[in-house]
PAZAPA-4460 file (N, C-alpha, C; in steps of 0.05 Angstrom, whole numbers, plus 32768, in hexadecimal, padded with zeros to 4 digits):
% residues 148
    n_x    n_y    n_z   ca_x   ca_y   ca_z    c_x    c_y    c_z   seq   type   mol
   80F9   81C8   7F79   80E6   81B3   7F72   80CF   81B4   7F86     1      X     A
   80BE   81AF   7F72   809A   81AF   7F8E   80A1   819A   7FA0     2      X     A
   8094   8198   7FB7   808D   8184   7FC5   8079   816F   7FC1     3      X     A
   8079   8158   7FC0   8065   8146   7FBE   804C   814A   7FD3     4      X     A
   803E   814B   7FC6   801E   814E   7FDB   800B   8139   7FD6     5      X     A
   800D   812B   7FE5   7FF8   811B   7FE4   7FDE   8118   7FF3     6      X     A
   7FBE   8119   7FEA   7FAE   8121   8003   7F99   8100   8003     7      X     A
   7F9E   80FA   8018   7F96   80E8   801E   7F7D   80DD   801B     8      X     A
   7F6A   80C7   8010   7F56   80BB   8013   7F4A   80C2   802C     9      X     A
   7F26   80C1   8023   7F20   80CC   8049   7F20   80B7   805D    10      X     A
   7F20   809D   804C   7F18   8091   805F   7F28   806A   8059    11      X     A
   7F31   805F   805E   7F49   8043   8063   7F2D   8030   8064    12      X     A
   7F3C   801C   804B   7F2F   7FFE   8055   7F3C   7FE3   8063    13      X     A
   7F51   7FE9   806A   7F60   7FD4   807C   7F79   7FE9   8086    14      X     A
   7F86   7FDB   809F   7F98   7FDF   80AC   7FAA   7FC2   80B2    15      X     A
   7FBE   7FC9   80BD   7FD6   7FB9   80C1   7FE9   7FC5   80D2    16      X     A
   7FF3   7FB2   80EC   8006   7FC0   80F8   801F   7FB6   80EA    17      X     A
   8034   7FBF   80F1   804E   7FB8   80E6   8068   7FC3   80F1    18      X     A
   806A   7FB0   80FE   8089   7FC7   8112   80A5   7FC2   8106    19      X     A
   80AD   7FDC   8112   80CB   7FE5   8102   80E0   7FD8   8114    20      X     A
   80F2   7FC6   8102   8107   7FB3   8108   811F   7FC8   810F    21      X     A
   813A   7FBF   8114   814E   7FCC   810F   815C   7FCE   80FD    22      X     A
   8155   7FB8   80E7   8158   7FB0   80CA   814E   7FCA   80BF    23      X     A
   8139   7FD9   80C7   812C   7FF5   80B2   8137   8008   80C3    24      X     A
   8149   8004   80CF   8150   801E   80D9   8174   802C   80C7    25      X     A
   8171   803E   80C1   8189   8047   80AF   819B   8057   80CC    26      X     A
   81B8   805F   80BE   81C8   806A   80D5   81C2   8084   80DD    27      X     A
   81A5   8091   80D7   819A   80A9   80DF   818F   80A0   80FF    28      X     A
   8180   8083   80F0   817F   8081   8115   8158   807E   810B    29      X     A
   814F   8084   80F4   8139   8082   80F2   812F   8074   80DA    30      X     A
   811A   806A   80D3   8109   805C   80BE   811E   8068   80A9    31      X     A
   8128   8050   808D   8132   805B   807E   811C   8053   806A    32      X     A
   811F   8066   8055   810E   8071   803F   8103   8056   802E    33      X     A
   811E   8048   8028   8116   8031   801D   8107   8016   802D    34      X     A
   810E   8017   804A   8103   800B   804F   80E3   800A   8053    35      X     A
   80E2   8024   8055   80C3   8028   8057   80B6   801D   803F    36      X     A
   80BC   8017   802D   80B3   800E   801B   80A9   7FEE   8023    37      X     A
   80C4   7FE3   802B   80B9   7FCA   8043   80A7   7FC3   8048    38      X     A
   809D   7FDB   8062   8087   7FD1   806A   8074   7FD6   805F    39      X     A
   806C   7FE9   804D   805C   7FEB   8035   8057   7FD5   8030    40      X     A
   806F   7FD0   8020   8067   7FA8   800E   8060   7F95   8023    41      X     A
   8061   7F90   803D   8059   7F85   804E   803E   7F7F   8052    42      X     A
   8039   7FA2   8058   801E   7FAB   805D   800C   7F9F   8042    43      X     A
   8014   7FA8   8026   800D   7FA4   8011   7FFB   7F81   8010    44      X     A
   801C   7F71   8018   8010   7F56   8019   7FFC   7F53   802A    45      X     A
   7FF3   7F5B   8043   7FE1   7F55   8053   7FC1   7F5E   8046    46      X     A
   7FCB   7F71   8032   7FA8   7F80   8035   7FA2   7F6C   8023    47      X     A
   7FB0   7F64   800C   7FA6   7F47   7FF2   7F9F   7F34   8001    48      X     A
   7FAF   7F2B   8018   7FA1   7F1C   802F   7F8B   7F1C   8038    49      X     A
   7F86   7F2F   803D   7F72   7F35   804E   7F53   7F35   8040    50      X     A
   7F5C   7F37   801F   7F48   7F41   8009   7F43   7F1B   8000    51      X     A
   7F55   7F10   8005   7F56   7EF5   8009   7F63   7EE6   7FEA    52      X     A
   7F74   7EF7   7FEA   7F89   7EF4   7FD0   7FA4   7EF2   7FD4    53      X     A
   7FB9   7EEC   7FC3   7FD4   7EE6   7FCD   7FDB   7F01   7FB0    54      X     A
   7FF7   7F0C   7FBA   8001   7F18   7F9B   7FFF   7F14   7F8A    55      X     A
   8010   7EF5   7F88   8013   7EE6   7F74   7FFB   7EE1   7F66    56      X     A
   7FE5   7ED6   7F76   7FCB   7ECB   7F6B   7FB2   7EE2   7F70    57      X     A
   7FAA   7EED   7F61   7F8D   7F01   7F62   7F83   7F05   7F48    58      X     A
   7F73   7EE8   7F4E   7F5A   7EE1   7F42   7F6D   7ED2   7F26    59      X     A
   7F84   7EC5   7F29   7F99   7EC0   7F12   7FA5   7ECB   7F08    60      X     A
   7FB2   7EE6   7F10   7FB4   7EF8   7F05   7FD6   7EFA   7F1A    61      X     A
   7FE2   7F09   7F16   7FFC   7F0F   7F28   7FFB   7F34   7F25    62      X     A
   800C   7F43   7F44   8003   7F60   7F44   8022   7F67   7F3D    63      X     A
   8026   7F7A   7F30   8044   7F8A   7F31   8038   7FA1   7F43    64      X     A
   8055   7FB0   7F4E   8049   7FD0   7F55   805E   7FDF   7F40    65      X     A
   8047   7FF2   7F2B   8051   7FFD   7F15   8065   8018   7F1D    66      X     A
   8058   8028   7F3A   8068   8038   7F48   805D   803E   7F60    67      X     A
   8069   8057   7F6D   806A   805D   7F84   8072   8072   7F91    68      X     A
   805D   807E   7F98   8061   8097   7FAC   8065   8098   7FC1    69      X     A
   8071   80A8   7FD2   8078   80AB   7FFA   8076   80C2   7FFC    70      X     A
   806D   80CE   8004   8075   80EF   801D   8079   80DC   8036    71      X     A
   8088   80F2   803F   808D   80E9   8055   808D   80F9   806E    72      X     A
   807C   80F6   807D   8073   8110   8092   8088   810E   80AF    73      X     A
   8096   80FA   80BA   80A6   80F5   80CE   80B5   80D7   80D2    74      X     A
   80C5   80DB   80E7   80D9   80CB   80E7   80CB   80AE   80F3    75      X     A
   80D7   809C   80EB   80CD   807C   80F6   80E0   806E   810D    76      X     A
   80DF   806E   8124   80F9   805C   8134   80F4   803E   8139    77      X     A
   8108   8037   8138   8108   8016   8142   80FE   8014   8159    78      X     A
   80EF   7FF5   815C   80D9   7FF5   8162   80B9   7FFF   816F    79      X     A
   80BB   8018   815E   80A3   801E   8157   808C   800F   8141    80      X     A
   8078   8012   8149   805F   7FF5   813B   8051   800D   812D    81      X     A
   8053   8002   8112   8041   8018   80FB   802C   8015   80F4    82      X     A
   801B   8021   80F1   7FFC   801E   80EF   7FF8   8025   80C7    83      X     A
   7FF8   800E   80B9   7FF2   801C   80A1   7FD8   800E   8099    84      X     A
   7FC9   8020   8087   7FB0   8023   8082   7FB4   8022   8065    85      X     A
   7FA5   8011   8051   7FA6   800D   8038   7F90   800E   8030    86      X     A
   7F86   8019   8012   7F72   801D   8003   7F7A   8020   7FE4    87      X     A
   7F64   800A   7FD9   7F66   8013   7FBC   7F4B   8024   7FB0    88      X     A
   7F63   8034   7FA0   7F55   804F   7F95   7F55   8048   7F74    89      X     A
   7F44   8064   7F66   7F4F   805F   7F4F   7F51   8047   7F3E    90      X     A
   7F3F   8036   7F3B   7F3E   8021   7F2B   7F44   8024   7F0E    91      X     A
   7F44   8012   7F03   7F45   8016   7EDA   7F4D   8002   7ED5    92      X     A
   7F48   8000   7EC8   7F50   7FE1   7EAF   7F66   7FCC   7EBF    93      X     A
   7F7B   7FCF   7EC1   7F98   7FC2   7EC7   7F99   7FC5   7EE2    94      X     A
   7F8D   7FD8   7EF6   7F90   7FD9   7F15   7F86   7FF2   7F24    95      X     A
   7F98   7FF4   7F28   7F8B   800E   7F3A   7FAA   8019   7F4E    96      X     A
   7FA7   8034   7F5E   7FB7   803E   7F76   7FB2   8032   7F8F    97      X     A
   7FC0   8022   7F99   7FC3   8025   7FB9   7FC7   8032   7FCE    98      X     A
   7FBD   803D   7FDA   7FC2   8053   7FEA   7FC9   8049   8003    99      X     A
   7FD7   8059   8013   7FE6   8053   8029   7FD9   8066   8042   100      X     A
   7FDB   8062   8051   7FEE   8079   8066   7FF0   806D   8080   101      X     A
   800D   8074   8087   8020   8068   809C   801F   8079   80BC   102      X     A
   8017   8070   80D0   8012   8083   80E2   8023   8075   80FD   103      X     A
   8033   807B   8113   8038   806C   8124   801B   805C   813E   104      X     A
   8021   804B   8142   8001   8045   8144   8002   804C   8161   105      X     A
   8013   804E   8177   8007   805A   8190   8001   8079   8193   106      X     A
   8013   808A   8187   8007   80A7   818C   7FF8   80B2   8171   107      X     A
   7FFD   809A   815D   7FE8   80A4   8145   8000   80B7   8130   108      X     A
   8014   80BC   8138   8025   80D9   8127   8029   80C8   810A   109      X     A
   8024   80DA   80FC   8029   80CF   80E2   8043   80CF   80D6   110      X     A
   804A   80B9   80CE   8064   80B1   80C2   806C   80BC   80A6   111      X     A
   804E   80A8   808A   8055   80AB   8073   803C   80AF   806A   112      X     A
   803B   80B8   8051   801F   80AA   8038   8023   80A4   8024   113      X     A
   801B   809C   8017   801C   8094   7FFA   800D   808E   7FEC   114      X     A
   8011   8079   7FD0   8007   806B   7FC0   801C   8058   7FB2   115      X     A
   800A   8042   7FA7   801A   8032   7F98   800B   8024   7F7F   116      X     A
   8014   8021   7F6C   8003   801F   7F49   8005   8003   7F4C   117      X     A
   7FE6   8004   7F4F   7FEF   7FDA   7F4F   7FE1   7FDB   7F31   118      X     A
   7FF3   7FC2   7F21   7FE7   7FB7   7F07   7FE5   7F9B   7F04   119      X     A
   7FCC   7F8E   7EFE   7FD4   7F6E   7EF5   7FDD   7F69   7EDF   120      X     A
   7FEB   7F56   7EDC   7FFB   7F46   7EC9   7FFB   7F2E   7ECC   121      X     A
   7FF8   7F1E   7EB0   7FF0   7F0D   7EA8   8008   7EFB   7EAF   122      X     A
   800A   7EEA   7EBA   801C   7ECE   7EC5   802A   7EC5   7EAB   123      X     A
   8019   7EC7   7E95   8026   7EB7   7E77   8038   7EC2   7E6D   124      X     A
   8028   7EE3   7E6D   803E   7EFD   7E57   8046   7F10   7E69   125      X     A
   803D   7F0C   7E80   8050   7F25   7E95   8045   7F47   7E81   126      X     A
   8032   7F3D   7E79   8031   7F5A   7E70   8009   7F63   7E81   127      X     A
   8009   7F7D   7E7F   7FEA   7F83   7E8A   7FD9   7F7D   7E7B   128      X     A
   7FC3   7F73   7E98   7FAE   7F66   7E8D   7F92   7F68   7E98   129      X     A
   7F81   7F6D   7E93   7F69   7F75   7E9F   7F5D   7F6C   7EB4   130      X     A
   7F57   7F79   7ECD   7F4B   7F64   7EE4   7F36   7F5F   7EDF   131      X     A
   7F3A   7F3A   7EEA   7F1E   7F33   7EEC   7F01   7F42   7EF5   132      X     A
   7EEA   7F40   7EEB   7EDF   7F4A   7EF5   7ED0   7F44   7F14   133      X     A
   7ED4   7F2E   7F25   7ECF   7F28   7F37   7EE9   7F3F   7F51   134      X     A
   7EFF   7F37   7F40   7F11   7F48   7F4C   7F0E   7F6D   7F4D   135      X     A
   7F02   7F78   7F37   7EFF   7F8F   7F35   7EE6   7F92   7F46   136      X     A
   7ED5   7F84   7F4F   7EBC   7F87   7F5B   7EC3   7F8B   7F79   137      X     A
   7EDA   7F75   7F82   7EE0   7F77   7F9A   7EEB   7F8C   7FA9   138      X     A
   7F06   7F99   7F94   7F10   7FAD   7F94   7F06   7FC9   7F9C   139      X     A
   7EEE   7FD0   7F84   7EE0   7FDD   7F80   7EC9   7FE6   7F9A   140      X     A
   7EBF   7FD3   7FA6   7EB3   7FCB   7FC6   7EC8   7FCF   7FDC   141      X     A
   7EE0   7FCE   7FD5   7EF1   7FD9   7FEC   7EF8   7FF7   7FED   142      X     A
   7EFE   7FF9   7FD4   7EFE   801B   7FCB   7EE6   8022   7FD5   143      X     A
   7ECE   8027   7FD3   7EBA   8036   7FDB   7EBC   8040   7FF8   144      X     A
   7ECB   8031   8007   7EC7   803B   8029   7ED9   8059   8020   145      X     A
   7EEB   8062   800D   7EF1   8075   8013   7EEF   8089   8008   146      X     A
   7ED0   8088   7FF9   7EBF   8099   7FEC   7EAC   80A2   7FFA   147      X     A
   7EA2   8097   801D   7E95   809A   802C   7E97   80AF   803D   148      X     A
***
């Protein structure tokens, strides 16, 4: 089977630290796979924060994540503090990709990268629904830093 390759955005519109508990540590002794997803969704909630939105609420609207990609470039130890960097890419109708990448934040070594399919859905029918356009504007103005 190929390897997953994923090549990274040039350039991040927010960061977040996020340190690794003993709760994400598996009996390898290092970050387990699922948990990284964790801090993902962590991270995740902070950047809607930060964009000055909650999950639940953007622009009336509620986010699923439709899926999800990881490579994973090295191991994660308890308490080590993660440096992840989020960006949305790829816009269209229903949402767009979130992009990741996970780095340890004192020597910088990179952990993970990814993406994740955000879609809105409608609070009434739980089914997809078009972002607002105030929301696609905002989006769309954060995406650009990594077209730069």
């Amino acid at each position: 089977m190929p390897r997953l390759v994923l090549d990274l955005p040039k350039a991040f519109a927010f960061s977040t630290d996020v340190q690794i508990y003993l709760s994400h540590v598996n009996q390898g002794g290092h970050l387990d796979n699922a948990q990284l997803l964790a801090l993902v969704s962590e991270a995740r909630v902070r950047f809607f924060n930060w964009l000055g939105y909650r999950e639940f609420d953007v622009g009336d609207l509620n986010i699923v994540v439709a899926d999800m990609m990881a490579q994973y470039k090295s191991e994660g130890f308890h308490g080590e503090v993660m440096r992840i960097e989020m960006v949305p890419q790829d816009l269209n109708r229903y949402g767009f990709d979130l992009w990741f990448h996970m780095t340890e934040a004192e020597q910088g070594r990179e952990v993970s990268r990814g993406k994740s399919g955000i879609v809105f859905v409608s609070r009434s029918t739980g089914k997809p629904t078009a972002m607002p356009e105030p929301v696609r504007a905002r989006f769309a103005e954060v995406a650009a830093v990594s077209q730069d």
